[in-house]
N, C-alpha and C positions, 0 to 999 in steps of 0.2 A: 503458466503465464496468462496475464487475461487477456479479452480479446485483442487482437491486434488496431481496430479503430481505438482503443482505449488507451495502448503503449501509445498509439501515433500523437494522439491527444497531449498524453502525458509531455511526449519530445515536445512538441510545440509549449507548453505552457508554463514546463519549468525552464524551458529558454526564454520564452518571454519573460518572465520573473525577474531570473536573475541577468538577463540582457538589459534593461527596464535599466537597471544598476550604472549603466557602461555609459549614458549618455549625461552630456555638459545640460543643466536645465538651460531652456531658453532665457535669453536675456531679457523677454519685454511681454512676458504671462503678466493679465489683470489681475491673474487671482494669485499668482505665487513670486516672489523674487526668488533667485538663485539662493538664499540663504535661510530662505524659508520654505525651501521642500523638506516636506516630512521623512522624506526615503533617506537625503541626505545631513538628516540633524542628527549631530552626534548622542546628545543627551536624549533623543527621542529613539533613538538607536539601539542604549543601552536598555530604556524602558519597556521597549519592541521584545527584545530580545528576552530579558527576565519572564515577560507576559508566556512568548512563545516557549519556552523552557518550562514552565505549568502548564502548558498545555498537551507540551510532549508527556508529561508522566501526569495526564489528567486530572490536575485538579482545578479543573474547567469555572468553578467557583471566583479563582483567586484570579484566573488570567484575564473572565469576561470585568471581573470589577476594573481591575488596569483600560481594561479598553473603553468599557464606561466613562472613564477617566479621560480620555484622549477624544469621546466622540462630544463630553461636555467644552473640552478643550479647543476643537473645530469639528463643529457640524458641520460644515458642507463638505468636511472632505471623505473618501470612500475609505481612508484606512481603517478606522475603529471598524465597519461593517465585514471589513474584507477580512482583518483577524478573526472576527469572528464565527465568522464561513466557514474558516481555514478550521476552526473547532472543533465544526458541526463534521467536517472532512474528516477528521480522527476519531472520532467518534464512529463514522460509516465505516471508516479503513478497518476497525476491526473485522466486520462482518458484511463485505459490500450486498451479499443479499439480503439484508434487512432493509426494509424503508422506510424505517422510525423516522429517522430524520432529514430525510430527502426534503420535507418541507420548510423547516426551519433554514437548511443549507440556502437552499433557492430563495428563501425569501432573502437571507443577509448578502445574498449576491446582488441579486438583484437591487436592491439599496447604494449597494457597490459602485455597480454599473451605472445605477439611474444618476449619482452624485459625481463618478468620473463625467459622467458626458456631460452634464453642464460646463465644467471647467473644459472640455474637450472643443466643444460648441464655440468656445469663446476664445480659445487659443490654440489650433491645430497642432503647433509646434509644441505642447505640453507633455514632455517626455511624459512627467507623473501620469496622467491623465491616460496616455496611453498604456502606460504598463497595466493599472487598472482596470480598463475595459479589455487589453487583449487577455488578461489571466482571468478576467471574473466571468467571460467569454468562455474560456478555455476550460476553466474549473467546470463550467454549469455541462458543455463537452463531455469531459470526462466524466462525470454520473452519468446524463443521458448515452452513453454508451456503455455501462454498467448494466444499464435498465433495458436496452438494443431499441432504447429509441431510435432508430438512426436519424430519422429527418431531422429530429432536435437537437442530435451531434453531430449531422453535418451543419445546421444551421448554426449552431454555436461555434465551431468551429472555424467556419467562413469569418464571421465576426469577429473571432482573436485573429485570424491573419490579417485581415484588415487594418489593424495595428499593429502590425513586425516590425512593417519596415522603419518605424517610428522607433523602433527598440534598439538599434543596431549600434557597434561603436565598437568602443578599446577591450573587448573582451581578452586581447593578450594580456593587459597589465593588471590584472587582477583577478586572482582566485576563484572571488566570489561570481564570476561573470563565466567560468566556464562550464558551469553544473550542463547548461544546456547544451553549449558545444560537444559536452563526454558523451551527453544523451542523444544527440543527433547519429553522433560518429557512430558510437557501437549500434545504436538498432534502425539502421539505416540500411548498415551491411546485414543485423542479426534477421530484419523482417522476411526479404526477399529468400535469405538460405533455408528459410524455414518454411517459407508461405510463396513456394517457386508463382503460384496464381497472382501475387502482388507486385514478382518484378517493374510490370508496367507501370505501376502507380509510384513506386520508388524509382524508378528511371527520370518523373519529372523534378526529384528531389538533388540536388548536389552530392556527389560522392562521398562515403563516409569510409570513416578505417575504426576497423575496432578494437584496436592494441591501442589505437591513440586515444577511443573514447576511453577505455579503460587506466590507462596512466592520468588522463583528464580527472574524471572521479577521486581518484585515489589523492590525486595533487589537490582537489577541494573537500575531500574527507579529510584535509591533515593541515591544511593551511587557510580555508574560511573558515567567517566568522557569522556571516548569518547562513548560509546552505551546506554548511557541515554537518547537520543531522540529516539530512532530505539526501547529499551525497553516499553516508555510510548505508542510509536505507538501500539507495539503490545496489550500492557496490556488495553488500552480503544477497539480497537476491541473487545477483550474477555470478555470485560465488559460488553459491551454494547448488543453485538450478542448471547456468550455462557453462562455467567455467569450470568446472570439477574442483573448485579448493574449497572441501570442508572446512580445513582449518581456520584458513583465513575468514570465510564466514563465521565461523565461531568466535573467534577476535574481536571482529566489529558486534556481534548480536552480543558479548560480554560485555561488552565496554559501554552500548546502548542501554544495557538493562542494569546495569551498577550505575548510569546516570540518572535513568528516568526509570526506578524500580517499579511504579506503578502503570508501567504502559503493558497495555496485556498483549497489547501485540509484537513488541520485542522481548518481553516476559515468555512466549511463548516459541519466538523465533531462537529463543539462547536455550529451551529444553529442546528442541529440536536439534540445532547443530549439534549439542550435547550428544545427543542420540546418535547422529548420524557417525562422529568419530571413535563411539564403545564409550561415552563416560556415563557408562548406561546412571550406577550410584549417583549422582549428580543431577544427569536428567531426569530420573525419579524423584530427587529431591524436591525440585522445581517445577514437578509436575503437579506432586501432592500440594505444594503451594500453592498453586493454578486453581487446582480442584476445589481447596479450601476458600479461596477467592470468591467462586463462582457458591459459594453456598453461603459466604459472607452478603453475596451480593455488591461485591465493591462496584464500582464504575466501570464499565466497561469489558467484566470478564465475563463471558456467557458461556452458552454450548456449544460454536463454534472451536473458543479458545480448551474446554473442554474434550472436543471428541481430538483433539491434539494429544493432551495430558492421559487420558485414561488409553489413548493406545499404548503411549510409550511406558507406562508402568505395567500394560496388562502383555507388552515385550519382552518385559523386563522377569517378569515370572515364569512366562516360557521360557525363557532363556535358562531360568534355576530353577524350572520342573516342579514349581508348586500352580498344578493344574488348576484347583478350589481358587487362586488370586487370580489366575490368567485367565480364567471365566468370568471371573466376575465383574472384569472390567474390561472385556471385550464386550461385555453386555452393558456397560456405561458407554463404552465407544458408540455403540450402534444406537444407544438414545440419544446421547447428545446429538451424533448425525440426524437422527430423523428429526430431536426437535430444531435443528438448521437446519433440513432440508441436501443434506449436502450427503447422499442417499449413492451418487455414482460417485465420491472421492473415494481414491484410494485406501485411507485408511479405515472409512467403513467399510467397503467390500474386502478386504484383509482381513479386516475380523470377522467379518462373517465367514469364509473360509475356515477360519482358525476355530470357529462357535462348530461349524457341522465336524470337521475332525477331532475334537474334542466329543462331540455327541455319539460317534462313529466310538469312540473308546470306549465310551459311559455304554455303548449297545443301543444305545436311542435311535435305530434308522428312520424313525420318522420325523425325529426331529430335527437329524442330519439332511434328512431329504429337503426339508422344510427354508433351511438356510442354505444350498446347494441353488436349489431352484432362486433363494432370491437374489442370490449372486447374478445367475441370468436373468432377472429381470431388469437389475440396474446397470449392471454392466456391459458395455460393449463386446461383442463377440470376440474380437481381438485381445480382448485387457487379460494380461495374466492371471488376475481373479474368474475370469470366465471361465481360460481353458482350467484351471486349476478345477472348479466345479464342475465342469461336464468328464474331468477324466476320473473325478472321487465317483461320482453320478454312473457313471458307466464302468468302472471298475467292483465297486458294490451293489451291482445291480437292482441299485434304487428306484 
């Protein structure tokens, strides 16, 4: 999970979002009548919609021209900017420690924001208006706490709350208004169980249940119409990480990836579940896909999505005992790890493990020493990678 100012963020901004949805527009906005919010036009709705559907299976090309389209349509309003924030956002989500595009995000936010607040300025009561500066607030939040800005996420942060309470309404009678509710309920109760240090700061929060967040999710992964992809995201992480149902993570990461084949990050979330239930032939399949991706160069699939792929195939060969494959892509695992940087995750310290036993057969103690030792470098003295190298290390008298 990432850090917890990040999940908090998150609560906050996809409630705002889809809360934003729940209220009546004001009757007497300069800039907007009731039938001309953008949020609430139905034909702008469907073209919203198509746009963000390219952009879930990245073909970023085709969604920014649509938005082009809408910002030639009303300049002064923050939508066109804010879709395409949300872009530069799927784009980071592959890989949140790259910074490629940290600046492009901030800049279309900030556009966002600068064009909500004028209508903001001029109409307080401007539902629109608000939903806009508390998510472009919230979004800019959630990166600066990716990066442990903190000042910059609590300060962003401050500034989407600023506009809640302007968000609030009938989130009972509709689907699409309770993403936030599921998300409040389940990590409300999930932060405090986990991070006993943060009860007090969740003490100032309203009581959450998290059987209800999680039937909440499930009821907007299956019956919305615009936060049903953003719901099933969340509900296969929970699946998968807190709630122990493989399966059902593998349902939604299947269903995700037969929609939007080219998003690499449920591309890689569907070989993972894969993996995780034994359909190892499968998750192989869709790994070598990965892999081929990433040497296509498609959009979006790097080393990240990589040291994903070459674990699970270099699994898959120890699994059937051909040593010569499960080396050789435990040694892709541990590149793509070092070219992301991602040097203490799991699956590169695993392979490194699996590289020094494997050396340790071949007679190579030096080379097994070699990878032993850098298990303890990257790894936590607790992580089963650790003890696993210090009992190879002290058992072969390395």
């Amino acid at each position: 999970m990432r850090s917890i100012l990040s999940w908090l963020i998150v609560i906050l901004v996809i409630g705002l979002e889809t809360k934003s949805f729940a209220q009546n527009p004001t009757q007497d906005s300069p800039f907007f009548e009731p039938s001309k919010y953008l949020l609430l036009d139905k034909g702008l709705q469907y073209r919203i919609t198509k746009s963000i559907n390219s952009m879930y299976d990245f073909n970023f090309p085709v969604a920014e021209r649509d938005f082009a389209v809408i910002a030639n349509q009303y300049p002064e309003h923050p939508l066109p900017y804010f879709l395409v924030a949300l872009g530069y956002w799927w784009r980071i989500e592959v890989d949140v420690t790259k910074e490629t595009y940290d600046k492009a995000f901030l800049k279309y936010l900030d556009q966002a924001i600068e064009k909500a607040q004028v209508i903001f300025d001029a109409d307080e009561t401007n539902k629109e208006a608000a939903f806009f500066l508390a998510a472009g607030y919230g979004f800019q939040g959630r990166l600066y706490s990716e990066r442990k800005s903190w000042t910059k996420a609590a300060w962003a942060g401050r500034n989407a709350l600023k506009y809640m309470e302007l968000s609030r309404g009938e989130e009972e009678f509709n689907p699409e208004l309770l993403l936030g509710d599921a998300l409040f309920n389940y990590f409300s109760v999930w932060i405090p169980e986990n991070y006993p240090l943060l009860k007090p700061v969740m003490a100032l929060f309203p009581k959450g249940n998290k059987e209800l967040g999680l039937q909440q999710l499930e009821e907007v992964a299956t019956n919305a119409f615009y936060t049903r992809v953003e719901a099933q995201y969340f509900l296969f992480r929970l699946y998968a990480s807190e709630e122990k149902k493989p399966y059902e993570a593998l349902q939604i990461s299947e269903y995700l990836h037969d929609k939007f084949p080219n998003n690499p990050y449920f591309h890689r979330s569907y070989a993972r579940h894969l993996y995780t239930v034994g359909r190892w032939n499968e998750s192989v399949r869709e790994s070598f896909e990965i892999l081929d991706r990433i040497d296509a160069k498609q959009t979006g699939y790097e080393s990240n999505s990589g040291r994903y792929a070459a674990f699970y195939i270099a699994q898959y060969y120890d699994r059937v005992n051909d040593q010569t494959e499960a080396k050789r892509y435990y040694l892709k695992t541990i590149s793509y790890g070092e070219e992301s940087e991602t040097q203490e995750s799991g699956y590169y310290l695993h392979s490194l493990v699996q590289l020094g036993i494997i050396a340790m057969e071949e007679g190579n103690k030096s080379l097994a020493k070699s990878y032993f030792n850098k298990v303890k470098k990257y790894a936590k003295r607790k992580h089963p990678s650790h003890v696993a190298a210090r009992e190879y290390l002290k058992k072969n008298k390395l």
